[in-house]
C-alpha positions as CSV (number, residue, x, y, z in Angstrom):
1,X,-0.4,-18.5,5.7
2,X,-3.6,-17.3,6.8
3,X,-7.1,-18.9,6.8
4,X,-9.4,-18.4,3.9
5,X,-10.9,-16.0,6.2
6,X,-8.0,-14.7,7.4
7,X,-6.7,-13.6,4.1
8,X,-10.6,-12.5,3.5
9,X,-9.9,-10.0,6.0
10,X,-6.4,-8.8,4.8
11,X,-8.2,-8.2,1.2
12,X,-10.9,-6.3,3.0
13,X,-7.9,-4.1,4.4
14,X,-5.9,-3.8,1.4
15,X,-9.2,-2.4,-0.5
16,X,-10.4,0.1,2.3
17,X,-6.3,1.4,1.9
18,X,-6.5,1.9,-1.4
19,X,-9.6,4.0,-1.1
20,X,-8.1,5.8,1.2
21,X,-5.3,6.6,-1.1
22,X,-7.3,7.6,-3.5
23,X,-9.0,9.9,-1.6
24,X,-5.8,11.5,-0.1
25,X,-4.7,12.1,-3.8
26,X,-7.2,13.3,-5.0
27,X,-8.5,16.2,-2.4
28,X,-8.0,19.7,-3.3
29,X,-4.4,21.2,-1.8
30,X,-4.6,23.9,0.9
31,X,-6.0,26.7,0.3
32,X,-8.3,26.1,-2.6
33,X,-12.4,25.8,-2.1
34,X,-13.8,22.5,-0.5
35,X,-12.1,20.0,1.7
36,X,-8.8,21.0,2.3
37,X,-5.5,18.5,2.4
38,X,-3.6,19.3,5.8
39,X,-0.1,21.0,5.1
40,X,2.0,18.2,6.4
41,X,5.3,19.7,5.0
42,X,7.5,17.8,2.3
43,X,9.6,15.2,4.7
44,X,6.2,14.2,6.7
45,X,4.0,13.7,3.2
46,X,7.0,11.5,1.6
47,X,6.8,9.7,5.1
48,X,2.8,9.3,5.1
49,X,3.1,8.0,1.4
50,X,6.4,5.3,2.0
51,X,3.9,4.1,4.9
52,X,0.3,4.5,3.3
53,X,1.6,2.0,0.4
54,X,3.7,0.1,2.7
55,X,0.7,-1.0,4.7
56,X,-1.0,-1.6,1.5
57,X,1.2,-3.6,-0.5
58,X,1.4,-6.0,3.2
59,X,-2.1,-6.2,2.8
60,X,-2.5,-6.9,-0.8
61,X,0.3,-9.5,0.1
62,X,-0.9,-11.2,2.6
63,X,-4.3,-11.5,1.2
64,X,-3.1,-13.8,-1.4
65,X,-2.7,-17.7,-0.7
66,X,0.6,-17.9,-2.2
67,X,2.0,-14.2,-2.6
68,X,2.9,-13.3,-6.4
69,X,5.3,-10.4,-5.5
70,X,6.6,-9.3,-9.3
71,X,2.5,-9.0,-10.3
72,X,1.6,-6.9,-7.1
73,X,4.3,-4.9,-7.1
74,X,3.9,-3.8,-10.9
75,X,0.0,-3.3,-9.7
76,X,0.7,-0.9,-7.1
77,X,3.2,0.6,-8.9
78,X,0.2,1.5,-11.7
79,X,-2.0,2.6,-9.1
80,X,0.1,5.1,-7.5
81,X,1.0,6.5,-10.6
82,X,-2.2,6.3,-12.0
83,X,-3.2,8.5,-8.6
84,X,-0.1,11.2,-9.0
85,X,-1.4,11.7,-12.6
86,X,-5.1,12.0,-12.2
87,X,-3.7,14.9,-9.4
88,X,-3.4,16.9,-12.3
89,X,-6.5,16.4,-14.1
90,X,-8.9,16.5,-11.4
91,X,-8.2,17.9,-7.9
92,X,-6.0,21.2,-8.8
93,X,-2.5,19.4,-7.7
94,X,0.4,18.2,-9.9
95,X,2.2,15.0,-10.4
96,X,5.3,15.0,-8.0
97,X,8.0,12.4,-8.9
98,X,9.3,12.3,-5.2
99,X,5.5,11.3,-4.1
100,X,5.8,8.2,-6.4
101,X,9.2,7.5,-5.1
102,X,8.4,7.4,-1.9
103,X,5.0,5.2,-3.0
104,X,7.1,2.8,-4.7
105,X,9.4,2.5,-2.3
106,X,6.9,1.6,0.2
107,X,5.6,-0.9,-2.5
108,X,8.7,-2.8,-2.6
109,X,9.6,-3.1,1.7
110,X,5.2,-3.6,2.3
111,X,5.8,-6.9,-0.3
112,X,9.1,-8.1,1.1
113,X,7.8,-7.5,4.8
114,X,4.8,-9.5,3.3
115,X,6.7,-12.1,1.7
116,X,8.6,-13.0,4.6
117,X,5.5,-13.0,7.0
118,X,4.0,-15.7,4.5
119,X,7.3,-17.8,4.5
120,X,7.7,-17.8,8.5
121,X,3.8,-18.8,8.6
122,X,4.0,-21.1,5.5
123,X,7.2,-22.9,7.7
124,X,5.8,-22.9,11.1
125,X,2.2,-24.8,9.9
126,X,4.8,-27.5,8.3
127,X,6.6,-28.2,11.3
128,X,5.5,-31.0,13.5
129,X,5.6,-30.4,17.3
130,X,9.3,-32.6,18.6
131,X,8.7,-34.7,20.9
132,X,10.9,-35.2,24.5
């Protein structure tokens, strides 16, 4: 797995993603006063958030020493739909089941993708070189 540093770094990532989401929620939808959200069309916004949360869950992953996949994924699963709600209450949009979905889903292939990154590096520090 990475360095202390290293997964220093992948925290540093994971947090300045999750602001991000947050602020993509949470804008005001086309055509309303203020900062606008682009109209990306329904297949391209399911896309950006399967691959917004993706990267994030890899991040919040590989951040950790020894990855704790259940508790992460039931974290970002409360943060996304903690987002989708607050829609509602404060930025003039509506909670949208398929955005969640789509969030989740990238929760769950970010965390394996993740996992299995900290396995093959976990493996290849235990090897020892063979010698010839």
């Amino acid at each position: 797995m990475a360095t202390g540093a290293g997964r220093r770094g992948w925290a540093w990532a994971a947090i300045v993603l999750a602001f991000l989401a947050a602020v993509a929620a949470l804008l005001p939808p086309r055509g309303t006063p203020g900062i606008e959200v682009a109209d990306l069309g329904e297949v391209r916004a399911l896309l950006l958030h399967f691959a917004g949360y993706a990267a994030l869950a890899l991040c919040a992953t590989l951040a950790q020493g020894r990855p704790r996949a259940v508790l992460t994924g039931l974290g970002l699963t409360a943060y996304a739909s903690a987002l989708e709600v607050l829609q509602g209450v404060v930025s003039e949009r509506s909670f949208q089941p398929q955005d969640l979905v789509a969030n989740v889903m990238g929760v769950v292939v970010g965390i394996l993708v993740g996992c299995l990154i900290a396995r093959r590096s976990r493996a290849s520090r235990c090897q020892t070189p063979t010698q010839g």
